[in-house]
FIFILUM-260354 format. One record per atom (N, C-alpha, C): chain; atom name; x negated, y negated, z negated; residue in three letters. Coordinates in nm, 3 decimals. Layout:
N
{'A', 'CA', {X, Y, Z}, 'ALA'}
...
! end
This chain:
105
{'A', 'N', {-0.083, 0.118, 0.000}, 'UNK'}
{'A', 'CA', {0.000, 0.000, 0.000}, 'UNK'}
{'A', 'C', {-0.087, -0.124, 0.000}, 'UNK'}
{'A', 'N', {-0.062, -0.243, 0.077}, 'UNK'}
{'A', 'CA', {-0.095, -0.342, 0.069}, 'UNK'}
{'A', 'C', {-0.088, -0.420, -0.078}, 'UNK'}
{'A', 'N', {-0.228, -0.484, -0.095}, 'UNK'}
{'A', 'CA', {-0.247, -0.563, -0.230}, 'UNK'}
{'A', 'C', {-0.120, -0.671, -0.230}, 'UNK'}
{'A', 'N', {-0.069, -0.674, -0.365}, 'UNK'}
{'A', 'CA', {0.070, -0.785, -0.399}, 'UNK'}
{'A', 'C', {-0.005, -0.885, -0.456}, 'UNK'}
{'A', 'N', {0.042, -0.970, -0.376}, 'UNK'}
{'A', 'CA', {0.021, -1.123, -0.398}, 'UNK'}
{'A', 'C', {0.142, -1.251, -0.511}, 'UNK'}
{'A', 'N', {0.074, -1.281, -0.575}, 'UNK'}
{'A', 'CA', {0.217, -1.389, -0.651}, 'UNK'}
{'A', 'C', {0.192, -1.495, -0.553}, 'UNK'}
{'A', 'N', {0.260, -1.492, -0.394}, 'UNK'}
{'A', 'CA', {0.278, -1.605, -0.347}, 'UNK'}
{'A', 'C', {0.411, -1.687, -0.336}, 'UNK'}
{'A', 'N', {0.415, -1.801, -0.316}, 'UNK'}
{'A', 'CA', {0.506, -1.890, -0.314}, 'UNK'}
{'A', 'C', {0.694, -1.845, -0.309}, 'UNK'}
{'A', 'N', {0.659, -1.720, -0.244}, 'UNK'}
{'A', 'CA', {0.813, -1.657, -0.183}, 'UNK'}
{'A', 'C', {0.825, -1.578, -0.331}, 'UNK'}
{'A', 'N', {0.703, -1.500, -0.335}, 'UNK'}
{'A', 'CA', {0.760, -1.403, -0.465}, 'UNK'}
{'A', 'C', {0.755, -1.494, -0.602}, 'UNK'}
{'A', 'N', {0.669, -1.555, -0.640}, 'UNK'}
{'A', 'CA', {0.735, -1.613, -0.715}, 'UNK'}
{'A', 'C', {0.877, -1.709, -0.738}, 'UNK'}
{'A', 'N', {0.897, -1.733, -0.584}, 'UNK'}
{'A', 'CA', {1.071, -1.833, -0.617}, 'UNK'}
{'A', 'C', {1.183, -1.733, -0.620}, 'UNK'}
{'A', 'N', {1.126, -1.590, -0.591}, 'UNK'}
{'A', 'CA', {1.223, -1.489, -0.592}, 'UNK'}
{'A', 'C', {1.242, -1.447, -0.725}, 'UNK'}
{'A', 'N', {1.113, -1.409, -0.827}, 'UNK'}
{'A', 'CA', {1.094, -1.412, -0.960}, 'UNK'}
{'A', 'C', {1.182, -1.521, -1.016}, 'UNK'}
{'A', 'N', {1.162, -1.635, -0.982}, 'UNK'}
{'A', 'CA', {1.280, -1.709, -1.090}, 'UNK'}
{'A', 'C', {1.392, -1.698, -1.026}, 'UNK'}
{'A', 'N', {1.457, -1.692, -0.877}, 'UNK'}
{'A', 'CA', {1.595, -1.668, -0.891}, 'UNK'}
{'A', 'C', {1.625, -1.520, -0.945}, 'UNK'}
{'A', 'N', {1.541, -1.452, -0.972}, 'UNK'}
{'A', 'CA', {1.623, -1.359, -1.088}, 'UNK'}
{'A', 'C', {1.608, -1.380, -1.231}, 'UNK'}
{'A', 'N', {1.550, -1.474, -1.264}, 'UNK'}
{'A', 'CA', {1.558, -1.503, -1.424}, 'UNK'}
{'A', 'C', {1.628, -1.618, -1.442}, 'UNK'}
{'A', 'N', {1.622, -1.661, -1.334}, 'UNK'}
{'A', 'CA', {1.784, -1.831, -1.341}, 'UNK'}
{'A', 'C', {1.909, -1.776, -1.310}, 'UNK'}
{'A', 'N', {1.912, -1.662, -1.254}, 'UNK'}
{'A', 'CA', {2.079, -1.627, -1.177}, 'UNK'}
{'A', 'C', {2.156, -1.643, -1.325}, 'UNK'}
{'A', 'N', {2.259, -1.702, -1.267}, 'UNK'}
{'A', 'CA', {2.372, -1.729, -1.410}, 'UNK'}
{'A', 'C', {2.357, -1.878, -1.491}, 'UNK'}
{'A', 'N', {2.241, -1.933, -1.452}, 'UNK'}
{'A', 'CA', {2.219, -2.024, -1.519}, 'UNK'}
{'A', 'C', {2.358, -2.159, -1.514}, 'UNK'}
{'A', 'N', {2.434, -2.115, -1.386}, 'UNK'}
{'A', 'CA', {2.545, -2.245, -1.446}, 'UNK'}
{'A', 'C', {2.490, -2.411, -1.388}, 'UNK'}
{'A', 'N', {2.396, -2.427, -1.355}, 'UNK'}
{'A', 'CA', {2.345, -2.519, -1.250}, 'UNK'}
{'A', 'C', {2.317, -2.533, -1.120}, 'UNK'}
{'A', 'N', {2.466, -2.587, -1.048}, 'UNK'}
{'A', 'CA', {2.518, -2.617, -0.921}, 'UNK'}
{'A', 'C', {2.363, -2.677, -0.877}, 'UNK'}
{'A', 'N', {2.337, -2.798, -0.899}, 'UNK'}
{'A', 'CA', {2.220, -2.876, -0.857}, 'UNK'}
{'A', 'C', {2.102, -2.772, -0.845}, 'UNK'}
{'A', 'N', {2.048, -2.731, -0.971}, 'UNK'}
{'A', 'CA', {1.936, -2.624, -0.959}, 'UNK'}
{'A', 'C', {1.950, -2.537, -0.859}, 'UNK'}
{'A', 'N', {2.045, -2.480, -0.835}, 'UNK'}
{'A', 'CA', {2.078, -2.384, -0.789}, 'UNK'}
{'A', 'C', {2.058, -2.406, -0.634}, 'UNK'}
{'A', 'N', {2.068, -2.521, -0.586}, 'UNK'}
{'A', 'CA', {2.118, -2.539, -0.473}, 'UNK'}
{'A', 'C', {1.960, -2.571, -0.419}, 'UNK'}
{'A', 'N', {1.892, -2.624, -0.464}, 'UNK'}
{'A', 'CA', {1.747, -2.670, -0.468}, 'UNK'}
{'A', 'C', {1.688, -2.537, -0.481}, 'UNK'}
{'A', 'N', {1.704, -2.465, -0.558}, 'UNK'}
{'A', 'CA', {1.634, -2.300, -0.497}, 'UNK'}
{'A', 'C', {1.627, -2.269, -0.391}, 'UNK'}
{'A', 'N', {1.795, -2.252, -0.350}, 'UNK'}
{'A', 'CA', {1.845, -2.211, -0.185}, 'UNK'}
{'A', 'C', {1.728, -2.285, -0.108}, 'UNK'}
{'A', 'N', {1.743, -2.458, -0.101}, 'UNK'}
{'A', 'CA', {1.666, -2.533, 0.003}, 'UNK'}
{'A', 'C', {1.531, -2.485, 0.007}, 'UNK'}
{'A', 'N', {1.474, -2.482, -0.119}, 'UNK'}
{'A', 'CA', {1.328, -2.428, -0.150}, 'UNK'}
{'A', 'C', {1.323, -2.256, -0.103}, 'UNK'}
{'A', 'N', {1.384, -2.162, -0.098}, 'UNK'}
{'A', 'CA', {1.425, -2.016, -0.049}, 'UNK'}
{'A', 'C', {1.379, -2.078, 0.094}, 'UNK'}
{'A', 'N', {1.483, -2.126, 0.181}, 'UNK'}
{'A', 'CA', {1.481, -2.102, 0.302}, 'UNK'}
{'A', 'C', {1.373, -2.210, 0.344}, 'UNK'}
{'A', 'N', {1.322, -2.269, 0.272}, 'UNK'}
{'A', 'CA', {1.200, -2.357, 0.362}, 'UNK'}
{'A', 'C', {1.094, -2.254, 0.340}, 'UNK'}
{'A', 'N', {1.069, -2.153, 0.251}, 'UNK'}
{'A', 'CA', {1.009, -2.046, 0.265}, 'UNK'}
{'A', 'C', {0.993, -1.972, 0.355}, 'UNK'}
{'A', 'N', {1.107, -1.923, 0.419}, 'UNK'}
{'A', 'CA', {1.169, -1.866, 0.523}, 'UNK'}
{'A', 'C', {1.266, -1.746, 0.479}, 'UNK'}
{'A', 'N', {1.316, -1.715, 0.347}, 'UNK'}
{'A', 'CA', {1.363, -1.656, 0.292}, 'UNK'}
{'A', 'C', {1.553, -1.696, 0.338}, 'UNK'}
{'A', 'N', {1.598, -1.498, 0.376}, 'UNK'}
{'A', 'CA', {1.736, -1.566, 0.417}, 'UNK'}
{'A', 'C', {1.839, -1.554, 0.312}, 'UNK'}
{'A', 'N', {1.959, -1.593, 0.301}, 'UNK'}
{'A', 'CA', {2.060, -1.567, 0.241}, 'UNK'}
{'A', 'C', {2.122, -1.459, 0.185}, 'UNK'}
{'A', 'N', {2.043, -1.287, 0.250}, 'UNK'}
{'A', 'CA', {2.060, -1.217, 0.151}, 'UNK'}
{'A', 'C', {1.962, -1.171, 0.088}, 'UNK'}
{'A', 'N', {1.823, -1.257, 0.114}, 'UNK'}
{'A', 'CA', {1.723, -1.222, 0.027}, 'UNK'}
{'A', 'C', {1.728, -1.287, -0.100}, 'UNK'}
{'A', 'N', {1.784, -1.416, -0.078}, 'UNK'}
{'A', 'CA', {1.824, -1.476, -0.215}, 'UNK'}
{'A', 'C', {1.914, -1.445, -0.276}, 'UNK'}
{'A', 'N', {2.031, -1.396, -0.230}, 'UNK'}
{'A', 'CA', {2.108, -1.328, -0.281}, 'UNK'}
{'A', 'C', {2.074, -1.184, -0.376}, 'UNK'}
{'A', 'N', {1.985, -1.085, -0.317}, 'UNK'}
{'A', 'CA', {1.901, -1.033, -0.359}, 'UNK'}
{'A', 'C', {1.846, -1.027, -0.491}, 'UNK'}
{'A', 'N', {1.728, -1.114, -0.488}, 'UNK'}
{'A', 'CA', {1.668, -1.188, -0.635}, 'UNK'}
{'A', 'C', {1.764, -1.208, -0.692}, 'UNK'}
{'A', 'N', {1.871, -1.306, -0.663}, 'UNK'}
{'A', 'CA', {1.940, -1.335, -0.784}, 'UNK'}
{'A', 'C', {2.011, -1.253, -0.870}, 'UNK'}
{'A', 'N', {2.052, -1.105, -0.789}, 'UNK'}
{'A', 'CA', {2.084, -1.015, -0.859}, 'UNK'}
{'A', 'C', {1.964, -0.925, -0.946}, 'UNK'}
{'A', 'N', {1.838, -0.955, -0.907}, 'UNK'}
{'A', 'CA', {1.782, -0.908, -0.953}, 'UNK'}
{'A', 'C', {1.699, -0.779, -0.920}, 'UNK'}
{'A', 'N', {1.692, -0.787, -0.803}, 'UNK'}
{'A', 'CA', {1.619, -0.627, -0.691}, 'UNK'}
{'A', 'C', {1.591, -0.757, -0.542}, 'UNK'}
{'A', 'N', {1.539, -0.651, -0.471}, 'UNK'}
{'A', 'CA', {1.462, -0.725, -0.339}, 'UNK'}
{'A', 'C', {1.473, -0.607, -0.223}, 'UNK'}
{'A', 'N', {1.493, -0.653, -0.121}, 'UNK'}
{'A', 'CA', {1.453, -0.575, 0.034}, 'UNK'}
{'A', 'C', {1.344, -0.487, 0.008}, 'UNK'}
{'A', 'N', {1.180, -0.558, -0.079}, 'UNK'}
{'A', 'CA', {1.111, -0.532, -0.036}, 'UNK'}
{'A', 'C', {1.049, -0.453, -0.210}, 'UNK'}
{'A', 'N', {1.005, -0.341, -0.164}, 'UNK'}
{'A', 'CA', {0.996, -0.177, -0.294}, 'UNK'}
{'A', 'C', {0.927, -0.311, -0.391}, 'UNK'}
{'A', 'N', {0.763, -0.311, -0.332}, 'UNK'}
{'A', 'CA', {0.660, -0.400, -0.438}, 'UNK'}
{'A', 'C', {0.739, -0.555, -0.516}, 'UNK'}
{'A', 'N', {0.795, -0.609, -0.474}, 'UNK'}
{'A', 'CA', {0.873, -0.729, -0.533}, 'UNK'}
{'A', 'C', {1.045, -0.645, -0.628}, 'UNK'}
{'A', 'N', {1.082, -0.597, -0.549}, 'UNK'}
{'A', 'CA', {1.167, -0.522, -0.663}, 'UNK'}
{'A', 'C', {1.123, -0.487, -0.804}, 'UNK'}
{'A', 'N', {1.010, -0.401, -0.785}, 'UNK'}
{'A', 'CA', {0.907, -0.391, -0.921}, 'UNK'}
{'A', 'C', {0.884, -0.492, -0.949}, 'UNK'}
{'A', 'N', {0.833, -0.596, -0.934}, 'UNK'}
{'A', 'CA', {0.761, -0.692, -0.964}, 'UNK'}
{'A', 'C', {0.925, -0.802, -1.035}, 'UNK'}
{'A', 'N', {1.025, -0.762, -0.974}, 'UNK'}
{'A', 'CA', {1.126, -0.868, -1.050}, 'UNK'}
{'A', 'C', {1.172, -0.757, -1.150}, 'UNK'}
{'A', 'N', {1.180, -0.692, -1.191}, 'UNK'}
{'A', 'CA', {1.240, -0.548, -1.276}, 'UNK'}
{'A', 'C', {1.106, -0.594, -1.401}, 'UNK'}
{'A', 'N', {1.023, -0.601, -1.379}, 'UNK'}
{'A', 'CA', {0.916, -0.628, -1.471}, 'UNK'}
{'A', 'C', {0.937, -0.792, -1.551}, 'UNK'}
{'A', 'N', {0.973, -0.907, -1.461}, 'UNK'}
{'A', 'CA', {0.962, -1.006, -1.505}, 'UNK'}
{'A', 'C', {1.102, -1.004, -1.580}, 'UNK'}
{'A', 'N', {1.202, -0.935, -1.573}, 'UNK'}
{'A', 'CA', {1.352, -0.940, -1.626}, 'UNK'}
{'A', 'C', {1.319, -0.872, -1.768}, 'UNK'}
{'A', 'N', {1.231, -0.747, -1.760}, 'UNK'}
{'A', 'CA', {1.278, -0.658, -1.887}, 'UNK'}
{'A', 'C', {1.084, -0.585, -1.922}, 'UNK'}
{'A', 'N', {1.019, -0.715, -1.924}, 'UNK'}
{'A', 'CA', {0.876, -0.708, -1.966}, 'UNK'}
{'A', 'C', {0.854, -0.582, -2.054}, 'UNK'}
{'A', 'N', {0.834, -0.453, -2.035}, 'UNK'}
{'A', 'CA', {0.801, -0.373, -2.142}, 'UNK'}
{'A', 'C', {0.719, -0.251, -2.053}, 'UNK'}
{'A', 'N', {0.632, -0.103, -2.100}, 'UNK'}
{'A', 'CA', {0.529, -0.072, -2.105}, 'UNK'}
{'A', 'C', {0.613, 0.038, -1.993}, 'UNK'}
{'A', 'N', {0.712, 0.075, -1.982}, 'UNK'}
{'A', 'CA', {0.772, 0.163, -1.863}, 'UNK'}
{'A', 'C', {0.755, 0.046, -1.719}, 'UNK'}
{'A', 'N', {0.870, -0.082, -1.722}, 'UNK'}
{'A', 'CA', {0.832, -0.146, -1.609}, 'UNK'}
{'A', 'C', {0.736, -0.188, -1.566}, 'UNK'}
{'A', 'N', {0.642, -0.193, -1.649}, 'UNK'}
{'A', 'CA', {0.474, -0.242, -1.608}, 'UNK'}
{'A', 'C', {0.427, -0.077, -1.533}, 'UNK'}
{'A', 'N', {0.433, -0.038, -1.598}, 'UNK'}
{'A', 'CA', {0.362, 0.146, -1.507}, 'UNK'}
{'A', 'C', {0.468, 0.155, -1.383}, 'UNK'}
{'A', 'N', {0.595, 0.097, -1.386}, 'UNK'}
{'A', 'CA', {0.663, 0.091, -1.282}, 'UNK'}
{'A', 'C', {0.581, 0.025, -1.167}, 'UNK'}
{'A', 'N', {0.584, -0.102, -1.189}, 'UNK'}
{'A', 'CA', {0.498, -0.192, -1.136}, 'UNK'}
{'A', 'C', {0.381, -0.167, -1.082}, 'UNK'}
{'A', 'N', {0.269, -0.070, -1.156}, 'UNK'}
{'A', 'CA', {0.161, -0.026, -1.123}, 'UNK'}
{'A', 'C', {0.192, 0.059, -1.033}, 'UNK'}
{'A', 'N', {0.234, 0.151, -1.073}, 'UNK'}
{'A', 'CA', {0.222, 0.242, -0.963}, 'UNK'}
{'A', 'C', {0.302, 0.193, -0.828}, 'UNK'}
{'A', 'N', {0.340, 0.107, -0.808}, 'UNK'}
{'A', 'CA', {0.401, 0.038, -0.700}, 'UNK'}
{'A', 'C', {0.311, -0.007, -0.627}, 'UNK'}
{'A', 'N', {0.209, -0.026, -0.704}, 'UNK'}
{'A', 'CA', {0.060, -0.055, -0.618}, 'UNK'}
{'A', 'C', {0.084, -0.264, -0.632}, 'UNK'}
{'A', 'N', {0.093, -0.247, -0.813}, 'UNK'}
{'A', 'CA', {0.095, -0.372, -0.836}, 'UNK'}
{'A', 'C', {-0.023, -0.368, -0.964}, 'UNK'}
{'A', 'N', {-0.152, -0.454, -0.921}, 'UNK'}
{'A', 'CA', {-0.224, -0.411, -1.039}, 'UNK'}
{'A', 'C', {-0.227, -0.495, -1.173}, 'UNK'}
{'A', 'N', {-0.295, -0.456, -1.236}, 'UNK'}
{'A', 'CA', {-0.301, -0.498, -1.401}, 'UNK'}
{'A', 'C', {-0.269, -0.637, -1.452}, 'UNK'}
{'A', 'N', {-0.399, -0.718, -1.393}, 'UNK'}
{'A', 'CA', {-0.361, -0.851, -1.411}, 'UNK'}
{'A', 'C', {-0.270, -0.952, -1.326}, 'UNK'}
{'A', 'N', {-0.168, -0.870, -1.223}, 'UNK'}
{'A', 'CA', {-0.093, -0.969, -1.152}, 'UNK'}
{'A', 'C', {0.030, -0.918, -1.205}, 'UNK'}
{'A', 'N', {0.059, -0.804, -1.317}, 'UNK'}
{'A', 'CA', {0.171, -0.766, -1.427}, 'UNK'}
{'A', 'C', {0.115, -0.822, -1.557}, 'UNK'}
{'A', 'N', {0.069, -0.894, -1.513}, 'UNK'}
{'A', 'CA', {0.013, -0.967, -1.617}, 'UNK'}
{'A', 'C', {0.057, -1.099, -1.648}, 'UNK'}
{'A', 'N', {0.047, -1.143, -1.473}, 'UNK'}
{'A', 'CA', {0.063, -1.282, -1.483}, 'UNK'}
{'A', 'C', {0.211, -1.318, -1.450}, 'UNK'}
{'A', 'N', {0.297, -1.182, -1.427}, 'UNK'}
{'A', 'CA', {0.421, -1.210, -1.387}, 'UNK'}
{'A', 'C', {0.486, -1.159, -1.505}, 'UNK'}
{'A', 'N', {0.444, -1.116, -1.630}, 'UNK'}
{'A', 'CA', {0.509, -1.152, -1.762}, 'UNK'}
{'A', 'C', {0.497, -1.284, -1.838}, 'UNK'}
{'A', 'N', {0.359, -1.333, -1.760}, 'UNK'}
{'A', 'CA', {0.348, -1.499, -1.858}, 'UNK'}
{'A', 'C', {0.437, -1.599, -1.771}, 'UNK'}
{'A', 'N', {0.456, -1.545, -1.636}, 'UNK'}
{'A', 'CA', {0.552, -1.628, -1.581}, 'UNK'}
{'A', 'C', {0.702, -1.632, -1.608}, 'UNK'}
{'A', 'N', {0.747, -1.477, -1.642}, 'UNK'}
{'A', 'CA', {0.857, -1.466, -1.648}, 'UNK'}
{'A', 'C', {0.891, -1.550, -1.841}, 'UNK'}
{'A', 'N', {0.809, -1.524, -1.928}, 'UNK'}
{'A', 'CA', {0.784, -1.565, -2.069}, 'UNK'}
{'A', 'C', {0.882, -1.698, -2.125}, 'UNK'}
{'A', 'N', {0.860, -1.778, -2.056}, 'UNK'}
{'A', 'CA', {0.914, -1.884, -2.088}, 'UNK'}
{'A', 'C', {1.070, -1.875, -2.052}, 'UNK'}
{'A', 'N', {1.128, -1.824, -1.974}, 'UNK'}
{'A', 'CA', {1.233, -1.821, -1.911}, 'UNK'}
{'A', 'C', {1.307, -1.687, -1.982}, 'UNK'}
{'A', 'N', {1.254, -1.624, -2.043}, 'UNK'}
{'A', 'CA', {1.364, -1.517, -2.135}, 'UNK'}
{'A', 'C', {1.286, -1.603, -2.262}, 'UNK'}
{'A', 'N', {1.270, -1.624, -2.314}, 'UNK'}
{'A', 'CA', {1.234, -1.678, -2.450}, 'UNK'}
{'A', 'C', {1.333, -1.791, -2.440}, 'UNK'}
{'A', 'N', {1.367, -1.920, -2.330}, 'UNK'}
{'A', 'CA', {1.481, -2.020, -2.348}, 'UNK'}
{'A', 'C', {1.607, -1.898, -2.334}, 'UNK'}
{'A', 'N', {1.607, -1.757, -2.294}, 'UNK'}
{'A', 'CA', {1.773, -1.723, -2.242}, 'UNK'}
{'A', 'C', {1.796, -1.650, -2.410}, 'UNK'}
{'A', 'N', {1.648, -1.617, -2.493}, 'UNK'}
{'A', 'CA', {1.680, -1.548, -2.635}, 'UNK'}
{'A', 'C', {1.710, -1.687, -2.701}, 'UNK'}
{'A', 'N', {1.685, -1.814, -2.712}, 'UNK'}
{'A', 'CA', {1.752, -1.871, -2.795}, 'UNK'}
{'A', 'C', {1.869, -1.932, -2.787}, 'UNK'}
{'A', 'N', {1.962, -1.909, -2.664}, 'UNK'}
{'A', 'CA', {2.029, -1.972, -2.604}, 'UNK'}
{'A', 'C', {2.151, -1.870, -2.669}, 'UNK'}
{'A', 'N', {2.114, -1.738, -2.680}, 'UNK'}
{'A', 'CA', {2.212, -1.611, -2.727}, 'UNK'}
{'A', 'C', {2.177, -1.613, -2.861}, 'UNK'}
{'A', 'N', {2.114, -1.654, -2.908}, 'UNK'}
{'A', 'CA', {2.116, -1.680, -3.126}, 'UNK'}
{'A', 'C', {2.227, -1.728, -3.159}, 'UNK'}
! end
């Protein structure tokens, strides 16, 4: 498998699955614009926002940033996603379930 990259697409795909639900028309809509100036289409964003992808390696890679723990990371790996880029897509995802745990207190 080709080396996974956190580029520009996968990461805006990473947060539309940790924003889906968020309840912000504006945000929301500014993803989309930002999605498709990517070149990302309407059911790829659709996609992310549910939380899975077209594509196997980014599926893992959003399954990991949703539910950070030691199964989806070996998920991830063996997806042919290595160490420190499940690394950097838990410090990315971090901030964004830490505002959705205090938001449910």
């Amino acid at each position: 498998m080709a080396g996974f990259k956190l580029e520009a697409k996968t990461r805006l795909s990473i947060e539309l699955a940790l924003t889906a639900g968020r309840g912000d028309p504006i945000f929301a809509r500014q993803q989309e614009e930002d999605a498709k100036a990517l070149g990302m289409t309407g059911a790829e964003i659709d996609m992310a926002r549910s939380g899975s992808s077209f594509d196997f390696q980014l599926s893992k890679a959003i399954a990991l940033a949703l539910k950070a723990n030691v199964e989806q990371r070996e998920r991830a790996m063996k997806a042919g996603i290595d160490a420190q880029t499940c690394a950097d897509i838990e410090k990315m995802a971090a901030p964004y379930i830490n505002r959705s745990l205090l938001r449910s207190a």
